[in-house]
C-alpha positions as CSV (number, residue, x, y, z in Angstrom):
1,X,-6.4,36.5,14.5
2,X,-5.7,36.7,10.6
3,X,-7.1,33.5,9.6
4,X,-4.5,33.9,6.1
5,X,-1.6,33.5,7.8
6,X,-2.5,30.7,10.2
7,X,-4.0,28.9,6.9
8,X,-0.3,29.2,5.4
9,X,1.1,28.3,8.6
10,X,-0.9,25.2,9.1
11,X,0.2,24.4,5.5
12,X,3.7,24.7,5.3
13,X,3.6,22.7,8.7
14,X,1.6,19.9,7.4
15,X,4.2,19.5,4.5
16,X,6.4,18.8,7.6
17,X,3.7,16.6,8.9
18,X,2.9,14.6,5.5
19,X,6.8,14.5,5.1
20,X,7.0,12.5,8.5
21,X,4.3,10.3,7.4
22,X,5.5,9.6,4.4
23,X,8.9,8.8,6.2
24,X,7.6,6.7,9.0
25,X,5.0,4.4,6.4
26,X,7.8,3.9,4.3
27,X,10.1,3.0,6.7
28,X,6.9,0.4,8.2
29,X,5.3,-0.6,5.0
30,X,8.3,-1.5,3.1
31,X,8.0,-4.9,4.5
32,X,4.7,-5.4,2.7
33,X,6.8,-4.9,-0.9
34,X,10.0,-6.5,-0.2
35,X,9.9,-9.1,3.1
36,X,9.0,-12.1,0.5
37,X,11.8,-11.0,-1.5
38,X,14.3,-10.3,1.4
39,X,12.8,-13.6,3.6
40,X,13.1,-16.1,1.2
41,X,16.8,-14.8,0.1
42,X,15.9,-13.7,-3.1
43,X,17.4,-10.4,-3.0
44,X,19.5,-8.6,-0.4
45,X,18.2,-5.6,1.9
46,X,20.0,-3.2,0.0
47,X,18.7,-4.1,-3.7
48,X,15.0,-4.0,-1.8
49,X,15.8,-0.7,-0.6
50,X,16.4,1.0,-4.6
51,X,13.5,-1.1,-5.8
52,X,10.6,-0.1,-3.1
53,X,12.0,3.2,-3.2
54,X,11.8,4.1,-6.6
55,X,8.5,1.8,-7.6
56,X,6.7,3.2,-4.3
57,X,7.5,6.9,-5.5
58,X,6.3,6.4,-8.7
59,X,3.2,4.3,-7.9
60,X,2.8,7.3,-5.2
61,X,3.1,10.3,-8.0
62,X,0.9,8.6,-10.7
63,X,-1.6,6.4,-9.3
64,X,-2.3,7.6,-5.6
65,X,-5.0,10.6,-6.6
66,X,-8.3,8.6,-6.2
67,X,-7.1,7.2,-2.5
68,X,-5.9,10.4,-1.3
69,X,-9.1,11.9,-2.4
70,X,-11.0,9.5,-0.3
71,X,-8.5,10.4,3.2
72,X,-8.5,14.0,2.1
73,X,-12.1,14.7,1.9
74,X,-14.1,11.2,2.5
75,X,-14.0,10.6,6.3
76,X,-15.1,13.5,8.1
77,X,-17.8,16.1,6.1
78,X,-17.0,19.5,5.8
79,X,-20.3,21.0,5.8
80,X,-20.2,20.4,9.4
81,X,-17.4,22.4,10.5
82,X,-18.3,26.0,9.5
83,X,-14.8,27.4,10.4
84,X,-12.4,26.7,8.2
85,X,-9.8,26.7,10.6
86,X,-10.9,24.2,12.9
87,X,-10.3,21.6,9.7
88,X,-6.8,23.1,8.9
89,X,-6.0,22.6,12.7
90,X,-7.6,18.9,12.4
91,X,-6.2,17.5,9.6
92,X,-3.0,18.8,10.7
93,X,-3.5,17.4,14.3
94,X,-4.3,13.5,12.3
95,X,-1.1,13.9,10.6
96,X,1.4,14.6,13.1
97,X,-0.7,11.8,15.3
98,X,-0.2,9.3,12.6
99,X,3.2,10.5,11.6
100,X,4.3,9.8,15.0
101,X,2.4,6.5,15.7
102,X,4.2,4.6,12.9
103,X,7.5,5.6,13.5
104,X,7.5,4.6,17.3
105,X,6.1,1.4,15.8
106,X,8.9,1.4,13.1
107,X,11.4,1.6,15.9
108,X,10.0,-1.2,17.5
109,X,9.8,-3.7,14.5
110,X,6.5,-3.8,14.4
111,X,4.5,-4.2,11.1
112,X,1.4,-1.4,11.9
113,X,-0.9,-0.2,9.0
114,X,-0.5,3.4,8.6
115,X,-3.8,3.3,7.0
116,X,-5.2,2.2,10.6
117,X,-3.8,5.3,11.7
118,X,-4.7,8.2,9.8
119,X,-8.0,7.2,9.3
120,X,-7.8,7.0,13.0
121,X,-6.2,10.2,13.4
122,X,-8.7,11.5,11.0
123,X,-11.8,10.3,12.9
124,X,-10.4,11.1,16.2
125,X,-10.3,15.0,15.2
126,X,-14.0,14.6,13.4
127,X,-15.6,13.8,16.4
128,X,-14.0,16.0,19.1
129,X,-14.6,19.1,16.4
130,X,-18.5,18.6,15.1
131,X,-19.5,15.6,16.9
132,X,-20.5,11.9,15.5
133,X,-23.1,13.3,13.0
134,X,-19.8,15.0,10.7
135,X,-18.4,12.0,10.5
136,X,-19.5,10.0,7.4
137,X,-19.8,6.7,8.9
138,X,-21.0,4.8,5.7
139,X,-17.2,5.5,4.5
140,X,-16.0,4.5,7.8
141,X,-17.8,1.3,7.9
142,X,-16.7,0.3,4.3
143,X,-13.0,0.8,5.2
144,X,-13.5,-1.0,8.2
145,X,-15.2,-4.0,6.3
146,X,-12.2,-4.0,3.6
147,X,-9.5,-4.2,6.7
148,X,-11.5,-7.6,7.5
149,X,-12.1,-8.6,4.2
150,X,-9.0,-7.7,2.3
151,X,-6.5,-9.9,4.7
152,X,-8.4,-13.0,4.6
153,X,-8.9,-12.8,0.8
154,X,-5.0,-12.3,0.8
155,X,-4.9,-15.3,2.6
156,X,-6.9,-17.9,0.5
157,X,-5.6,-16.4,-2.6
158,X,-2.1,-16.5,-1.6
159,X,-2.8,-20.2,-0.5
160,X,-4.7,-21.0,-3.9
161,X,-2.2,-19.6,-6.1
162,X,0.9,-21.6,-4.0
163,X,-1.6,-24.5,-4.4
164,X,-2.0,-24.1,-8.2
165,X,2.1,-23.6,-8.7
166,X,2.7,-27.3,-6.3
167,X,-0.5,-28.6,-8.7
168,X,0.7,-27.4,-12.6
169,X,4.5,-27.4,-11.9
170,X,6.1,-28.8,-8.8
171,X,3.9,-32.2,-9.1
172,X,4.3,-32.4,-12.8
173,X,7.1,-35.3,-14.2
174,X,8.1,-32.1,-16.8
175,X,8.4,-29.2,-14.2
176,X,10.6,-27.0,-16.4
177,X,8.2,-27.1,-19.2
178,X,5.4,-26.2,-17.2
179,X,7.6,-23.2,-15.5
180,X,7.6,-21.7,-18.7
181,X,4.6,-22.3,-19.4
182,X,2.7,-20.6,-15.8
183,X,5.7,-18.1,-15.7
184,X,4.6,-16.4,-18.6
185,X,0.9,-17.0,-17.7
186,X,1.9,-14.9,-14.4
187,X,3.5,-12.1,-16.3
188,X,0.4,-11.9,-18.6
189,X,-1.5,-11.1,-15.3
190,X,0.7,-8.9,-13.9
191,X,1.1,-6.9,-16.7
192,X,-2.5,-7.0,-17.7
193,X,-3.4,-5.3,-13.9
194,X,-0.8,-2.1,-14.3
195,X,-1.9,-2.0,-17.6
196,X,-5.6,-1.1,-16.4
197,X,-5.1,0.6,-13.9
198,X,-2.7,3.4,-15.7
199,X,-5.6,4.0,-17.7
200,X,-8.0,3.9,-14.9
201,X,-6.0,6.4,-12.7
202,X,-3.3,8.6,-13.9
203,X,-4.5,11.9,-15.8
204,X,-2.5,10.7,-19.0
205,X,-4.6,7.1,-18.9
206,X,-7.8,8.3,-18.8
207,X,-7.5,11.4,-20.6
208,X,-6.2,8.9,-23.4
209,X,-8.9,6.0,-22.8
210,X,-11.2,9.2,-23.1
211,X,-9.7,10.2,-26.8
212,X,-8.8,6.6,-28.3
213,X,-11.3,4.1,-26.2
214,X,-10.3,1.5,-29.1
215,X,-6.9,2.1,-29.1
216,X,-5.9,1.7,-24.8
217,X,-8.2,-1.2,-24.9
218,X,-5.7,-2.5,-27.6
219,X,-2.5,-1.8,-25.4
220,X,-4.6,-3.1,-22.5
221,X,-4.5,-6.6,-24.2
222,X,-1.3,-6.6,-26.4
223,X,1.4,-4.9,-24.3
224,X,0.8,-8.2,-21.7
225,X,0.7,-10.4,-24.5
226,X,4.3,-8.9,-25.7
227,X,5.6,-9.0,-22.3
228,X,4.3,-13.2,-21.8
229,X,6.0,-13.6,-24.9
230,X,9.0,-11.8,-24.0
231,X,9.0,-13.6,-20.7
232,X,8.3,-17.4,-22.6
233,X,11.6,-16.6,-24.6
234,X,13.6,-15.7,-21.3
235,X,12.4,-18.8,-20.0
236,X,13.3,-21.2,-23.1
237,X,16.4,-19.6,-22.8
238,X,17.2,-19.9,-19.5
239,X,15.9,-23.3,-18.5
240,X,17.7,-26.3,-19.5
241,X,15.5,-28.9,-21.8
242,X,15.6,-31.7,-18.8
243,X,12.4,-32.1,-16.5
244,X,14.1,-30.7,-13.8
245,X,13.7,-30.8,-10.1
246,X,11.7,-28.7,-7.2
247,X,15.2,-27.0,-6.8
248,X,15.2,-25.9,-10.9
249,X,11.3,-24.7,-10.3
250,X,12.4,-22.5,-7.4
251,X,15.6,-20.8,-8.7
252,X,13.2,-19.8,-12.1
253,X,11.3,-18.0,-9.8
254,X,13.6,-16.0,-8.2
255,X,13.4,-13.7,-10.7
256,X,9.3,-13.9,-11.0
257,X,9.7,-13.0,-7.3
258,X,11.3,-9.9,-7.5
259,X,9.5,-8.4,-10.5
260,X,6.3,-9.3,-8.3
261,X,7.9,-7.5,-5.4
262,X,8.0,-5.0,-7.6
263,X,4.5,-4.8,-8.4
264,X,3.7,-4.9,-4.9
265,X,5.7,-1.9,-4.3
266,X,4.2,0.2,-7.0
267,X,0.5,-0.8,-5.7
268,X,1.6,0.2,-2.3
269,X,2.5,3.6,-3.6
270,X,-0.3,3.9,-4.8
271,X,-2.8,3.2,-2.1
272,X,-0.5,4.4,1.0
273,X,0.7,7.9,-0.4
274,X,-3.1,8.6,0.5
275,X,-2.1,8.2,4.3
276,X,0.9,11.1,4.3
277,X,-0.5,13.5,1.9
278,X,-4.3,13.4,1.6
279,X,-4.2,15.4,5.2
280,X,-1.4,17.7,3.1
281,X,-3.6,17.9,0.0
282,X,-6.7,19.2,2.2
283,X,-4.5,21.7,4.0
284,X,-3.3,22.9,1.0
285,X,-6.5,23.3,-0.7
286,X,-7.9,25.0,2.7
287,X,-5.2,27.6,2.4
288,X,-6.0,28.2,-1.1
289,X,-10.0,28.2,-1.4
290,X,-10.5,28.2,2.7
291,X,-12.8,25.3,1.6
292,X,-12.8,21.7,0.7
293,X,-14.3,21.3,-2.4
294,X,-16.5,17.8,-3.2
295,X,-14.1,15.8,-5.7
296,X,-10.9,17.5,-4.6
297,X,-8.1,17.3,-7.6
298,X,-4.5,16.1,-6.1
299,X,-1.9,18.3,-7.1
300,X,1.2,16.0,-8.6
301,X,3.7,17.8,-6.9
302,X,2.0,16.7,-3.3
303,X,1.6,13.6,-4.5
304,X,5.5,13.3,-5.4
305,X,6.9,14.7,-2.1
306,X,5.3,12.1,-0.5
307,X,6.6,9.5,-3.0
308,X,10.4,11.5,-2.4
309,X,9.3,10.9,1.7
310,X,8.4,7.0,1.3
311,X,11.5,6.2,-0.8
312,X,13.3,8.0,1.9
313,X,12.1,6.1,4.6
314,X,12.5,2.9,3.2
315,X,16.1,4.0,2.7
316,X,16.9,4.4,6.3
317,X,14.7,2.3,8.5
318,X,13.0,-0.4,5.9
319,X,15.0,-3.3,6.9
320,X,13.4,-3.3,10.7
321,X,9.7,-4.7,9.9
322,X,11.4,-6.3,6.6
323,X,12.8,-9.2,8.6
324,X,9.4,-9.6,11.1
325,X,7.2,-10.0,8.2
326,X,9.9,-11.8,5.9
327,X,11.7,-13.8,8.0
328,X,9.3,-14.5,11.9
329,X,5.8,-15.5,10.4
330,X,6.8,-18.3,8.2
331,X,9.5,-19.8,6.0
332,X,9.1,-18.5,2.5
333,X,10.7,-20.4,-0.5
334,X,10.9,-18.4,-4.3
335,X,7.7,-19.7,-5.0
336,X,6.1,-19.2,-1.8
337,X,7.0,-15.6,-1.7
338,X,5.5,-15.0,-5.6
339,X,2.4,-16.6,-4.2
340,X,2.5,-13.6,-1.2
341,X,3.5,-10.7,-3.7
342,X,0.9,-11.7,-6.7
343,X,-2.1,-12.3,-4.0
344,X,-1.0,-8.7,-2.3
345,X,-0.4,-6.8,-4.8
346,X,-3.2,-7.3,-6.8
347,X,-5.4,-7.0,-3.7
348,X,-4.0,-3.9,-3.0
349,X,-4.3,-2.6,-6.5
350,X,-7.7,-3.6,-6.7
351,X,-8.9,-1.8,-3.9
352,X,-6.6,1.6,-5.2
353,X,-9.1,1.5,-8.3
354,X,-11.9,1.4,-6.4
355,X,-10.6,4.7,-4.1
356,X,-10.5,2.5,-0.8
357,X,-7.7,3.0,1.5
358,X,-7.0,-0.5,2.7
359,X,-4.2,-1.5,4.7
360,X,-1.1,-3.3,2.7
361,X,0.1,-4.2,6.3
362,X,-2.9,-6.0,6.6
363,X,-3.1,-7.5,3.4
364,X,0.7,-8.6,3.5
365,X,0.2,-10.4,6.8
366,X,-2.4,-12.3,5.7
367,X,-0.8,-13.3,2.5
368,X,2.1,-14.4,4.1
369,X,0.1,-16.6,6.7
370,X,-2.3,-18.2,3.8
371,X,1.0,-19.2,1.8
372,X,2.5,-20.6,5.0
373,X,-0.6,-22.6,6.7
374,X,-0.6,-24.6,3.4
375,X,2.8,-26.5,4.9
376,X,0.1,-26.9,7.7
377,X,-0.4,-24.9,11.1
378,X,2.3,-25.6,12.4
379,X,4.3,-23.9,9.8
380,X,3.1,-20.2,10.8
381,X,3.8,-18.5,13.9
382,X,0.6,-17.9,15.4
383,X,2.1,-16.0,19.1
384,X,3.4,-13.6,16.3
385,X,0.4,-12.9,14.2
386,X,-1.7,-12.5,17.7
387,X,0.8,-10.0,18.7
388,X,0.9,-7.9,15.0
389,X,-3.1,-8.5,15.4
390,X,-2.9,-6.3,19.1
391,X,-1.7,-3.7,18.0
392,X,-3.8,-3.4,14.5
393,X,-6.8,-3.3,16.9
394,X,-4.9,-1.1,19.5
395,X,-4.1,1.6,16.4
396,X,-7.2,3.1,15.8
397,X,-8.4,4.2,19.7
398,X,-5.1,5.4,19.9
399,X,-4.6,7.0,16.9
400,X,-8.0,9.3,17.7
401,X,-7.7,10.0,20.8
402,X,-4.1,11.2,20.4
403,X,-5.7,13.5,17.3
404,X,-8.4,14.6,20.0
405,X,-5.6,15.5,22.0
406,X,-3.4,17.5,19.5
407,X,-6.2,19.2,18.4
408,X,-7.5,20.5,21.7
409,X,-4.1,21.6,22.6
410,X,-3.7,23.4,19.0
411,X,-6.8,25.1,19.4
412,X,-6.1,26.4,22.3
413,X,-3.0,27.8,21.0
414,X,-3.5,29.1,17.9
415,X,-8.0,30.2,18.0
């Protein structure tokens, strides 16, 4: 056979694949932007729906190269597999494995981590196609470590930061004054981690930070400043003079709790566009060069289709793992649910900067448990998290041998 036309083949049906993927993890990880938001009654579905959409796509487009790198070309080593066509038919197999794992999980409700299951999906084909020895384990083993890590450090600082807000403003005789005070604190933060890492991972930001070090390092620090100010004048404005009440303190951050939820969506875009389109990025660069070349550059328009395919997703099916995650593991108040979307977020983002595909299913979970075992153990629904807990473990195995099984069967058919 003509390997050029099955290269193109593979292709065009990957942007199928990556399109499903893209669908199905942003109808599934939605909840991990908006289920605070939506759980504690801050927003409605529908308003959750235009924000995740449109912060995930644009956190996809301009921060989600270094990630998709890592899924593209990071877990299973080239070298190994001499025949170029054996990785268009794998990475196409891992695709339409995940693509089709998360959405039966959508269906179902159930919060899954679509990072689980392409990296799966990606293994799975690895080791049926070159054996163990192509698979680069050291990467495997450092994901695996930050879908451990990254949860439970979710958890305790979700739990600190709910501990700090009680501590500064809801046990303070002056509550309102100390709102404003820790809300523009917050925003400093916030704006402080974007900040960085649009210079750290769009083409723009770096090629700037490259060009005039001193002046990003200036809009680094004063754009955050502007916006704490900014916020500081909302909230004099806003809050009444009084000391207020717990009640006051929560309704001031309702509107802290949605601009967080919007962080968290645009970190999310970042770090989970990797899952749909690194596969589609490697196909793509297979059909053009019939290689995969070491430090891979992401095309923007890949990275925006699957952006187009999240938003999309979220859309249609978002609201199904919304309320588990939102609304079954624990009761979230305004400031419960700021606690869950800073700790997340910047977890999330975090790990995007460093190029490591961690789970913001994982990551979400935990938050929202650390934030709700401070009301004590009884407060969190443990028969829940065990079950959400099954089948994270269960995604993996069955993500790769699903791949194995896809692949065999394509190979087959097409070699």
């Amino acid at each position: 056979m003509d390997p050029s036309p099955l290269f193109d083949a593979f292709f065009y049906l990957a942007i199928f694949g990556g399109c499903l993927m893209a669908f199905s993890l942003g109808a599934n990880d939605v909840a991990n932007s908006m289920a605070s938001s939506v759980g504690s009654r801050a927003i409605t579905i529908k308003h959750a729906i235009v924000i995740a959409g449109l912060l995930n796509f644009l956190g996809a487009a301009f921060l989600g190269a270094r990630v998709t790198s890592t899924i593209s070309n990071g877990i299973v080593n080239p070298e190994y597999i001499s025949d170029p066509r054996i990785l268009a038919i794998g990475m196409f197999s891992a695709l339409l494995t995940a693509g089709t794992w998360v959405l039966i999980s959508t269906l179902t409700g159930a919060p899954v981590s679509s990072t689980h299951s392409i990296v799966g999906g990606v293994l799975g084909f690895g080791l049926m196609a070159a054996g163990a020895e192509s698979v680069r384990w050291s990467v495997i083993a450092q994901i695996a470590i930050t879908w451990v890590a990254t949860p439970i450090f979710a958890a305790l600082l979700a739990g600190v930061i709910y501990v700090m807000i009680k501590k500064t403003i809801l046990e303070k005789r002056q509550k309102l004054k100390a709102c404003r005070f820790w809300g523009s604190v917050w925003i400093f933060l916030t704006a402080i981690l974007v900040s960085i890492s649009f210079f750290l991972q769009t083409d723009f930001g770096r090629g700037f930070m490259a060009a005039r070090r001193t002046l990003a390092i200036a809009v680094i620090i004063v754009a955050p400043i502007l916006l704490a100010l900014l916020g500081w004048r909302l909230f004099t404005k806003l809050l009444p003079e009084d000391e207020g009440d717990a009640e006051d303190v929560e309704k001031s951050y309702r509107g802290l709790l949605v601009g967080t939820s919007a962080y968290v969506a645009l970190s999310q875009g970042a770090n989970d566009v990797a899952n749909a389109m690194g596969p589609v990025c490697a196909l793509y660069l297979l059909a053009k060069y019939r290689l995969l070349p070491p430090k891979p550059d992401m095309p923007m328009w890949i990275l925006a289709m699957g952006g187009i395919g999240i938003a999309v997703g979220v859309a249609l099916l978002g609201y199904k793992v919304m309320q588990t995650v939102g609304e079954k593991i624990t009761k979230l108040s305004y400031t419960k649910g700021f606690a869950v979307n800073f700790s997340v977020a910047s977890t999330v983002l975090l790990a995007s900067n460093m190029g490591v595909p961690v789970s913001t299913t994982t990551v979400a979970v935990g938050a929202v448990a650390g934030v709700g075992s401070t009301g004590g153990m009884k407060s969190v629904n443990f028969k829940l998290l065990f079950k959400i807990f099954l089948f994270w473990v269960a995604t993996v195995p069955i993500a790769a041998a699903t791949s194995c099984l896809f692949f065999l069967a394509l190979k087959a058919i097409c070699l």
